[in-house]
C-alpha positions as a LaTeX table, in Angstrom:
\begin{tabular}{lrrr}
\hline
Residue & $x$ (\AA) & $y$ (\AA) & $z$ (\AA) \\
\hline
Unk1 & $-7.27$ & $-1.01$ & $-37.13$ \\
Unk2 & $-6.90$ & 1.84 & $-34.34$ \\
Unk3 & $-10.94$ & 1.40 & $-33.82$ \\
Unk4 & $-10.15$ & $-2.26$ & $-33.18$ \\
Unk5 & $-7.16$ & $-1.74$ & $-30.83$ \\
Unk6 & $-8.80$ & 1.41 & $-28.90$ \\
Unk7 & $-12.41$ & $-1.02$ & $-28.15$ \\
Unk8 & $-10.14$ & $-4.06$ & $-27.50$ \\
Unk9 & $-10.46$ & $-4.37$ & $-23.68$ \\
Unk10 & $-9.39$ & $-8.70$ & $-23.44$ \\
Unk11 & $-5.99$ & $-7.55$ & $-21.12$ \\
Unk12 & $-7.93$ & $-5.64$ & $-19.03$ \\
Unk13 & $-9.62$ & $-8.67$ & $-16.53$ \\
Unk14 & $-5.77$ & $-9.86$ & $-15.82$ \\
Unk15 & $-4.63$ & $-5.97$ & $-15.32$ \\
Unk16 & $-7.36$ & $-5.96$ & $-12.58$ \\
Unk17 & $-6.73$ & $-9.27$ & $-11.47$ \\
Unk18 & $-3.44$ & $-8.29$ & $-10.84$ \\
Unk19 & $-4.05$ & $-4.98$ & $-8.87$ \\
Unk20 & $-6.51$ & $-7.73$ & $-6.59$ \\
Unk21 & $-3.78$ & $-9.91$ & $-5.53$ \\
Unk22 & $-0.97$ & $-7.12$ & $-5.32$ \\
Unk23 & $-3.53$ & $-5.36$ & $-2.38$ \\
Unk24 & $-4.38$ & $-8.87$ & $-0.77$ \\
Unk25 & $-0.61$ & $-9.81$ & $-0.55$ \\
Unk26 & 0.01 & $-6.23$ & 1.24 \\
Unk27 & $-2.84$ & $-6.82$ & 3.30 \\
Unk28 & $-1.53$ & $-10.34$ & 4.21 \\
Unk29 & 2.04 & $-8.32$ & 4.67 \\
Unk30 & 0.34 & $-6.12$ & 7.07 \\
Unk31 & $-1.37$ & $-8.56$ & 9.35 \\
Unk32 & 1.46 & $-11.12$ & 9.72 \\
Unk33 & 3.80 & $-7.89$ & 10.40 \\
Unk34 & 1.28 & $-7.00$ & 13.49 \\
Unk35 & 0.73 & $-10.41$ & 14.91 \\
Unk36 & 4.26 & $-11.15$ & 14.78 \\
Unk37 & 5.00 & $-7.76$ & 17.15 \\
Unk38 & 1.94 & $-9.07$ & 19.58 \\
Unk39 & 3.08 & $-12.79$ & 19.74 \\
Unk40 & 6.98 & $-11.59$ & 20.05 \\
Unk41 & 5.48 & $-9.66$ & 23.98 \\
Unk42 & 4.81 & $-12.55$ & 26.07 \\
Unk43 & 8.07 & $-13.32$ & 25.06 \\
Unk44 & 10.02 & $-10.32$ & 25.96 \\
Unk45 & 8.40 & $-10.55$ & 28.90 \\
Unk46 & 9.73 & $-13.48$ & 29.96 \\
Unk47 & 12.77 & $-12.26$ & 29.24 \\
Unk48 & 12.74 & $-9.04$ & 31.40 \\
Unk49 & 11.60 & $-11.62$ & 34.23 \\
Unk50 & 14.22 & $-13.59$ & 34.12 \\
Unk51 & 16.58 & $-10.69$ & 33.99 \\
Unk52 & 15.70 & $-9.28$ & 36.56 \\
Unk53 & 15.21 & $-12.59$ & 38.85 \\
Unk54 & 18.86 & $-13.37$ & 37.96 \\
Unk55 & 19.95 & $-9.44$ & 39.22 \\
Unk56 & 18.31 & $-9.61$ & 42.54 \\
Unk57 & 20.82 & $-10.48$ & 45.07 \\
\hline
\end{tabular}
């Protein structure tokens, strides 16, 4: 019985299947974190020249 249960291997495929999508969803994490910083710059830009249109006297 432990000769059986030490070569039995059949949960290992999900185990690695689930390491696989655990480092794709922190890669997707990653890359949404840095385009949302890059597309949130025009923005502030905008901002900051507007401010500074409505300060001039």
């Amino acid at each position: 019985m432990l000769r059986n249960l030490w070569r039995d291997d059949a949960g290992a495929t999900s185990i690695e299947y689930g390491l696989i999508a655990a480092f794709l969803g922190l890669a997707i994490i990653a890359t949404v974190g840095d385009i949302s910083v890059e597309a949130n710059k025009p923005f502030e830009r905008t901002a900051t020249a507007l401010d500074n249109a409505n300060n001039t006297p």
